[in-house]
N, C-alpha and C positions, 0 to 999 in steps of 0.2 A: 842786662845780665844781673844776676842777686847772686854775692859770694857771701857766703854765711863762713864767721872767722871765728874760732875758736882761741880763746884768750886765754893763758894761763893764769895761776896764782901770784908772777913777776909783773902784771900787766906789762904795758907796751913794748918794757923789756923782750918779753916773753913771744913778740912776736917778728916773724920774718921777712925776710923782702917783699915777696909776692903778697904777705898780707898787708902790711904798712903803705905798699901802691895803690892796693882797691880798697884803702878806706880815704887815701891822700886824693884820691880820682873821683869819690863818690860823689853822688848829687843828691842822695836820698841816707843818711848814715841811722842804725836804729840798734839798741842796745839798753841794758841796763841803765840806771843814772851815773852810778859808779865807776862802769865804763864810758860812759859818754864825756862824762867828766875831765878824762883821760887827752880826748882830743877838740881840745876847746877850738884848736885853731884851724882844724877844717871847717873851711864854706861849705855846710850842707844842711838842708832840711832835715830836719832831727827827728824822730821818734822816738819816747821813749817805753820800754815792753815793760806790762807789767799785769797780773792778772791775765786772762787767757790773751790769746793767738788773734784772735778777730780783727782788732784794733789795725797789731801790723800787717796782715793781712790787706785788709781796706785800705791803709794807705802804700804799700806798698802798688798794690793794684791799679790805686788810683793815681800814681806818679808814674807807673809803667803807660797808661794809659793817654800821659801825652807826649810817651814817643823821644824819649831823653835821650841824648847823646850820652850823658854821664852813668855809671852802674849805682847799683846799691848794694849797702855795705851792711849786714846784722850783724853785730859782737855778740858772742855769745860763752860760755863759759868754756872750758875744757874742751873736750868732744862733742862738738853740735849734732853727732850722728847716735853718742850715748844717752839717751831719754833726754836729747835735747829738743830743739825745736827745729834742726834741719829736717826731720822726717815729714814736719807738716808741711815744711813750705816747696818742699820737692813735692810731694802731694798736690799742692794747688795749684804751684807754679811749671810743674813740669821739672823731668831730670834735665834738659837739652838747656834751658835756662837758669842752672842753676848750681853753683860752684861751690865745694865744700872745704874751707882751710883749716883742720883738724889741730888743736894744741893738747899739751899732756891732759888726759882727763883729769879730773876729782879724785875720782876712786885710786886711779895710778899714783897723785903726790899722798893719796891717805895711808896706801899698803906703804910708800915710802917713808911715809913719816913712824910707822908701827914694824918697817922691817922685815916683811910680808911680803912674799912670791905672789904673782898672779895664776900659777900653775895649778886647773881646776874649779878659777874662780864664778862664781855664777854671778851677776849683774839683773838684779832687782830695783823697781820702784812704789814707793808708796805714797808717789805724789798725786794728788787731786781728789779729790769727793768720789769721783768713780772707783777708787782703788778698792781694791777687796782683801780686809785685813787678813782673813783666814783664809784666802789661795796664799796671800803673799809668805803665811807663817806656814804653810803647808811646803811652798817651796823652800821654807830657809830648811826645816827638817832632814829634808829630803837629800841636802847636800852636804859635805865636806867643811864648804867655803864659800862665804855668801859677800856680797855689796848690797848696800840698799841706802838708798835714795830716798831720804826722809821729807816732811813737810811740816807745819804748825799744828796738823791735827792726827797727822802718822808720824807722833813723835819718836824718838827710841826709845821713851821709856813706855810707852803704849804700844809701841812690839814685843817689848820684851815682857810687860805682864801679859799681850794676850799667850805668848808662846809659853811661860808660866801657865798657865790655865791650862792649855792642851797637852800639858805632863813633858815639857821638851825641859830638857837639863844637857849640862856636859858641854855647854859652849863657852867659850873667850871671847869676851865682847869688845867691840872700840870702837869709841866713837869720837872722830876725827871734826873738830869744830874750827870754824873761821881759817880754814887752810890758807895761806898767805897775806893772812891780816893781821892786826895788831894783838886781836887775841886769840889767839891760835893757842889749842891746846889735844890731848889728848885724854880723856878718859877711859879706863878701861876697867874689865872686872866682870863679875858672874849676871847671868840674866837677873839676878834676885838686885845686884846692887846698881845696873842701869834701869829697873825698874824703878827705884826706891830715887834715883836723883829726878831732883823736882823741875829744872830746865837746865836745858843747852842752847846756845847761840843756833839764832836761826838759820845760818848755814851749817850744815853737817854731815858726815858719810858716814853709814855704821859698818861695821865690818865682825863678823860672826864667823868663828873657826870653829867647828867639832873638834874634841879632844878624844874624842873616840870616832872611828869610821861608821857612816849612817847605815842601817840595816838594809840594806836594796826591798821594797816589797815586791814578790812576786806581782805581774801582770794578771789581772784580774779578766777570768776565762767567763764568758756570758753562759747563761743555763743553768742557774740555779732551780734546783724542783721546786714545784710550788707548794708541794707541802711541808718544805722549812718558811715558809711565809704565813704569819698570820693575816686570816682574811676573812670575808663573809659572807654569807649570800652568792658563790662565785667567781667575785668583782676581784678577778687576777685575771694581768694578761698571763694567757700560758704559755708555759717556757717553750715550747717550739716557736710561737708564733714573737714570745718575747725576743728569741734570738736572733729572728730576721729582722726586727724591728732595731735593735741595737745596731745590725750592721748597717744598716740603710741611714743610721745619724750620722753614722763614721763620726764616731767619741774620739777624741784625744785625750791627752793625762789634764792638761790646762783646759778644758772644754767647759763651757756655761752651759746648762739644758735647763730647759722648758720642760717638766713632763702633766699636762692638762688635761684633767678629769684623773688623776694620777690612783684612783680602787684606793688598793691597798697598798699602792709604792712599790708594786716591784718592778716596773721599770725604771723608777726613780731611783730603785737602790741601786741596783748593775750599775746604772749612768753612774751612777756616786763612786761607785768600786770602781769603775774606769777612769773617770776623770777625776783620778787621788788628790791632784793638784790644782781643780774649777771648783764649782758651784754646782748643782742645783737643785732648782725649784719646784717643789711639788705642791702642783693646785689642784685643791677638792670641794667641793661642796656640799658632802657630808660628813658631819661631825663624827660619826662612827666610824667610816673610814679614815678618818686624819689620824683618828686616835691608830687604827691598823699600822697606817705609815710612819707615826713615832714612834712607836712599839715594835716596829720592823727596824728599823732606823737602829734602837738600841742593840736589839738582835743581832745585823752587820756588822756593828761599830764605826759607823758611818757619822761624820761628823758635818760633813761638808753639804749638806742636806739643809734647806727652810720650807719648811709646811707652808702653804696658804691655802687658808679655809675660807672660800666663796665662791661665786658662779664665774666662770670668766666668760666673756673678756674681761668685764665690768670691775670684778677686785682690784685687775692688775692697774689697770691706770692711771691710778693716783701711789703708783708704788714703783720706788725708787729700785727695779731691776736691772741687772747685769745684763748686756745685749747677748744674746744667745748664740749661740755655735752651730744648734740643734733642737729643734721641740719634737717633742712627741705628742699626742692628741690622740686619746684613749675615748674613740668615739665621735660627741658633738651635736648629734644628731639633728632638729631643727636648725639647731643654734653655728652648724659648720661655717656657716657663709663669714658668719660676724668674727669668729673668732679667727678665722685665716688673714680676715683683712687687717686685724690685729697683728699675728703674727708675721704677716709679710711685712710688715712694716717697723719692725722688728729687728728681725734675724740681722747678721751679720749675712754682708757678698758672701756666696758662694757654701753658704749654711743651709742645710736641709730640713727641712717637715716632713715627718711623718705621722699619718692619719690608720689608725686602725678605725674600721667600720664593717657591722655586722650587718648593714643595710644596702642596701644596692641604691637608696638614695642618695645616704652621705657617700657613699662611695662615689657617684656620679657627679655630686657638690664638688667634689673636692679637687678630685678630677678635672671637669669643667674650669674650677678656679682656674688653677696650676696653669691651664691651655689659656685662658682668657689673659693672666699675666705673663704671657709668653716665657716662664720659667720651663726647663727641663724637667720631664712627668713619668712615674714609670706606674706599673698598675699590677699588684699582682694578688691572686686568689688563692688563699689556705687551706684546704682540707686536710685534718687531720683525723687521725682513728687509731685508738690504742687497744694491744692487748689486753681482756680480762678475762677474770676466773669465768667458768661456766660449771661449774659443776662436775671440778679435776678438769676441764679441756678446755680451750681457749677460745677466744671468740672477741673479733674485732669492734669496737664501741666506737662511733664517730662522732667529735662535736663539731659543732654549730662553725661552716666556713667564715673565712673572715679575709677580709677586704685590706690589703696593706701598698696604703698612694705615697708615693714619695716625690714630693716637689723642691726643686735646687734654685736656689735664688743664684740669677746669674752674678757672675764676678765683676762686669762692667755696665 
């Protein structure tokens, strides 16, 4: 059995019967230095975590591995379930082995230390290389009353200019340093002036209050005409065919997309408009159209949008993206095979691809793939035909059908 314990800022104090038994009982005990420190006098093989999860992992695995009468014991800070590390080791270890002994979060002794309800609060993080500065400032916007979870390179004051940059004002900031240590303090004051302070102890919580109520934005309805889009040569999906194409991502507000061979961006822009609160990424491979998709981009007022200009798959591979929610794939043509194998390998469980194809080849690629990776495939064929003038009377113009594959990466 693994009980992962949540430690307070009183250390040992701070903790109860049932947790002081399965660290007193362990045979494998694994925690900070600082806590480790704490229980010198427990017999047990020691780990101590630092830098990713792997490490305990491994040994954790490897001590389950020769069948221990005794449990193991993770110390961990606050709430091991709040961006802590119980999430991953219930993850690998399984829920049925794996015990959660929760103590007061972070965040709860920081609002206490600043006086501060948790009523409304959102819980954010911006720990690790993966974090995504401009989802995370998109989220604090968006709310009331924010937490956030800093790190050495998503400082506070590196929130708070980039949230500066994107025009956000009107918050009370605090940032809650070395909570139960010797130098424990609080800072507080305007984004302008947690920007401007040059560091803070490496533990620390921020906390961001609107002083005014955030503006709700409307939900962003898919179907913009395409001739509010600049474009060229054609190279737009069209909005009928764009709006089946949106539903079959199934966007969320926090969603990452892929949109490849991206024209002129206007599927990339919708994606943007719907997921206010993600990322994404539009790859092109001609220079004139990128320029479309910037220039579309400013048009929307789309922020949360990055161009890449090259062939894919090939650009993307050496490029530090967000794992995707959704791609879209505007075409492919020869190139379908290469770029799916890319992307499936890719996507987030239970993330969709969809493939628009004017050809009955890539359609059948794609197709093909989908069924060859035993993923869920659906298939469907567009004909479209609008009214136009004839001369005062109308008369139906049809273009070119279009092929829309949707492949669901299974869950397990």
């Amino acid at each position: 059995m693994i009980y992962v314990i949540g430690i307070g800022s009183a250390g040992a104090s701070s903790l109860g019967t049932k947790a002081i038994k399965a660290i007193s009982n362990a045979g494998l005990l694994a925690g900070g230095s600082r806590h480790l420190e704490l229980f010198k006098g427990v017999a047990a093989q020691r780990v101590v975590i630092k830098g990713g999860l792997d490490h305990l992992s491994s040994s954790i695995g490897a001590y389950l591995a020769r069948r221990p009468k005794k449990c193991v014991a993770v110390i961990a800070t606050g709430d091991p379930l709040l961006f802590g590390i119980a999430g991953s080791l219930i993850k690998k270890f399984g829920r049925k082995d794996v015990i959660v002994i929760p103590n007061v979060s972070v965040v709860q002794e920081a609002l206490a230390l600043i006086k501060e309800t948790a009523n409304g609060l959102q819980v954010l993080s911006g720990h690790g290389r993966g974090a995504d500065l401009t989802a995370l400032c998109e989220g604090i916007v968006s709310s009331t009353k924010t937490a956030v979870f800093t790190d050495e390179e998503n400082t506070p004051a590196r929130i708070s200019k980039a949230l500066i940059k994107m025009g956000a004002s009107g918050f009370k900031v605090y940032v809650a340093e070395s909570i139960g240590l010797s130098g424990e303090r609080v800072v507080s004051g305007t984004l302008e002036k947690i920007a401007s302070t040059a560091r803070f102890a490496p533990l620390n919580v921020m906390i961001l209050i609107k002083e005014e109520a955030p503006v709700k934005a409307a939900a962003h309805i898919p179907g913009i005409p395409d001739s509010r889009f600049a474009h060229s040569n054609g190279m737009i999906t069209k909005q009928e065919y764009r709006v089946v194409s949106l539903s079959r991502l199934a966007i969320a507000r926090d969603s990452v997309v892929w949109d490849i061979g991206s024209g002129c961006g206007s599927v990339a822009i919708e994606a943007a408009l719907i997921a206010s609160l993600g990322r994404v990424y539009a790859v092109e491979k001609e220079k004139k159209r990128v320029r479309d998709i910037e220039k579309n981009a400013v048009l929307f007022g789309v922020k949360n949008i990055e161009v890449i200009n090259g062939t894919a798959p090939g650009c993307m591979k050496s490029m530090r993206l967000c794992s995707p929610d959704g791609i879209f794939i505007g075409g492919g043509g020869t190139g379908i095979r290469e770029i799916l194998a890319f992307c499936s390998s890719k996507i987030k469980k239970g993330g969709n691809v969809v493939v628009n194809a004017v050809t009955m080849e890539t359609a059948g690629s794609a197709f093909e793939f989908f069924k060859a990776k035993g993923w869920e495939r659906d298939l469907v064929l567009m004909n479209l035909s609008k009214a136009r003038d004839l001369n005062g009377l109308n008369m139906l113009g049809a273009s070119n059908p279009v092929f829309i594959i949707t492949g669901t990466r299974p869950r397990t």
